[in-house]
C-alpha positions in Angstrom: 118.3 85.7 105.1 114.6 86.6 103.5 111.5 86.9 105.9 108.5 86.5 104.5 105.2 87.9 106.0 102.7 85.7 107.8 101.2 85.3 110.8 103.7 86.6 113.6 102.8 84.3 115.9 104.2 81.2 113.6 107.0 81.3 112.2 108.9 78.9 109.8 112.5 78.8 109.5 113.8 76.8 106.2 117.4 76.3 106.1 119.0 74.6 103.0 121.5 71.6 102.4 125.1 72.2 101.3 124.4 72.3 97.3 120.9 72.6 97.7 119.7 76.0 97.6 116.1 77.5 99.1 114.9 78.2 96.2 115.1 74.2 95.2 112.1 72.9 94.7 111.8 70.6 98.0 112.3 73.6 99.9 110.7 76.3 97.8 107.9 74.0 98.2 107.8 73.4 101.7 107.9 77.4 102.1 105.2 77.9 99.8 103.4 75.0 102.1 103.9 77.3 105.0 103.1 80.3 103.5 99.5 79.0 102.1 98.9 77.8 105.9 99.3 81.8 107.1 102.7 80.8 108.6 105.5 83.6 108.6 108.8 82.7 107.6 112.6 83.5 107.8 114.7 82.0 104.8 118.4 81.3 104.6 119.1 81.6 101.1 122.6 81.0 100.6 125.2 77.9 100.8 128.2 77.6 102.5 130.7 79.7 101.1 134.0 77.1 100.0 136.4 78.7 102.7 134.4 77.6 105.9 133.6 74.5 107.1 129.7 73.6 106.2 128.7 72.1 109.2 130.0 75.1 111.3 128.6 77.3 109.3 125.3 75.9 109.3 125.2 75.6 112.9 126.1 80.1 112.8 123.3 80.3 110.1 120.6 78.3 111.8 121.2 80.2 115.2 121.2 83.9 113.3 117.8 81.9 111.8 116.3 80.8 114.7 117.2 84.5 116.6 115.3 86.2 113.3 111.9 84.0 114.3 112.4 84.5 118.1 109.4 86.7 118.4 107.0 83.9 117.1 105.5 81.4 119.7 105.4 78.8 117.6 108.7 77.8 115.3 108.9 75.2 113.0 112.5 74.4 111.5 112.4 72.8 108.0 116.3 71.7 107.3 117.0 69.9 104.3 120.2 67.9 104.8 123.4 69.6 105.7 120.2 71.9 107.5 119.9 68.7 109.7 122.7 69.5 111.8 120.6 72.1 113.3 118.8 69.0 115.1 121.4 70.0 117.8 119.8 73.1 118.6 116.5 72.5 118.2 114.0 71.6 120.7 110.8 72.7 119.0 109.0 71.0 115.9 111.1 70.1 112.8 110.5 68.4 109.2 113.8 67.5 108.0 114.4 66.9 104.6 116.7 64.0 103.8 118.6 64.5 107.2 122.0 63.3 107.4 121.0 60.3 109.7 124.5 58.6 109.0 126.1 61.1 111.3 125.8 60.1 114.9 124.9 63.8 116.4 122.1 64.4 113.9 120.4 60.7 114.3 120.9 61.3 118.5 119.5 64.4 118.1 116.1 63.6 116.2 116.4 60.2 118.2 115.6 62.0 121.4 113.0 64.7 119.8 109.6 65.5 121.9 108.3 68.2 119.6 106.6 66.6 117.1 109.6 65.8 114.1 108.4 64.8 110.5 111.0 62.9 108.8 111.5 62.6 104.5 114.1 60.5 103.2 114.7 57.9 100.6 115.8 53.5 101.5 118.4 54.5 98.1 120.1 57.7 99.7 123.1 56.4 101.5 122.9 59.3 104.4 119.5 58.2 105.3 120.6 53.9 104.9 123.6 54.0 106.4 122.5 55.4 109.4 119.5 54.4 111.8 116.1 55.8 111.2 115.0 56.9 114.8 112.2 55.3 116.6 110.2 57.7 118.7 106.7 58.4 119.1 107.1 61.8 118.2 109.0 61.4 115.0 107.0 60.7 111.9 108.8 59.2 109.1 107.6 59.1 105.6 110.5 56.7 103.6 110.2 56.5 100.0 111.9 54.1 98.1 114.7 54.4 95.1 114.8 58.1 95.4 118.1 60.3 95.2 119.5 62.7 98.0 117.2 65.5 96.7 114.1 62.7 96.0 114.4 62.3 93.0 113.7 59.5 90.5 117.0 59.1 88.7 115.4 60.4 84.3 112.3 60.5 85.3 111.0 64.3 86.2 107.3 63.8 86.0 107.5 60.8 88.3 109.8 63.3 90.5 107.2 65.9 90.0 104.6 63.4 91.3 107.1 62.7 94.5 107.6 66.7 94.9 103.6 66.6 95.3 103.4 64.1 97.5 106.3 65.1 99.7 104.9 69.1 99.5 101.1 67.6 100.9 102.5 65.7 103.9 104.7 69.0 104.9 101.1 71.1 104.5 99.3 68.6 106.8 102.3 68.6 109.3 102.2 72.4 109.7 98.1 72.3 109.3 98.7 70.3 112.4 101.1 72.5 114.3 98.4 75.0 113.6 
């Protein structure tokens, strides 16, 4: 894990999907989001290693996480995908980054949220489509359509860049109003 300095009081914890390290740019992004806001944050920077089972191991790496930022009053989690599992242990604010809403635990999860949840996925990404977007007042969903898994337009990197923006200004203004 990496913990970045920040305000101690607020603290961001960015875990990453299963081939999609933090240093990728939809969560290098959001961290540098946070960081420009005064948050603090603790960084898992790895991916599951081959011999463990990935959704086990995020679960251990999202509770070693969260025990890092335990100090802060306010935590954010910012999961991208396979980070989504996490969903199960958390009860305060989230942004979750293409979650895996086609697995049942992860949609109940964010389906019953009451800290506010931001929400980024893509209509084209079958583990956002094939499961059920929840509706709750305190989830905000921003859907984009024809977009990869990592929101993406398939040969196209400037209008990807131009997503990455878009994507990185609603994550500032989520935190901005966590704040």
């Amino acid at each position: 894990m990496l913990q970045h300095e920040g305000d101690a009081s607020r603290c961001a914890v960015i875990l990453p999907g299963i081939r999609y390290f933090s240093q990728a740019p939809l969560l290098w992004f959001a961290r540098e989001a946070a960081q420009a806001g005064g948050w603090s944050v603790v960084e898992v920077d790895e991916r599951a290693p081959r011999d463990q089972e990935p959704f086990e191991w995020m679960r251990g790496q999202a509770e070693r996480a969260l025990e890092a930022a335990a100090g802060a009053e306010r935590i954010v989690v910012i999961g991208k995908s396979l980070g989504s599992v996490a969903a199960t242990l958390v009860s305060g604010p989230a942004i979750w980054l293409t979650p895996l809403l086609d697995r049942p635990e992860v949609a109940e999860a964010i389906g019953s949220a009451t800290a506010p949840t931001l929400l980024v996925g893509s209509s084209a990404d079958p583990t956002w489509a094939g499961g059920a977007v929840p509706e709750n007042a305190s989830v905000e969903v921003l859907e984009l359509e024809g977009l990869d898994h990592s929101l993406q337009v398939s040969r196209d990197p400037i209008a990807s860049v131009d997503v990455l923006r878009d994507v990185t200004a609603r994550v500032g203004a989520f935190l901005e109003r966590l704040s």
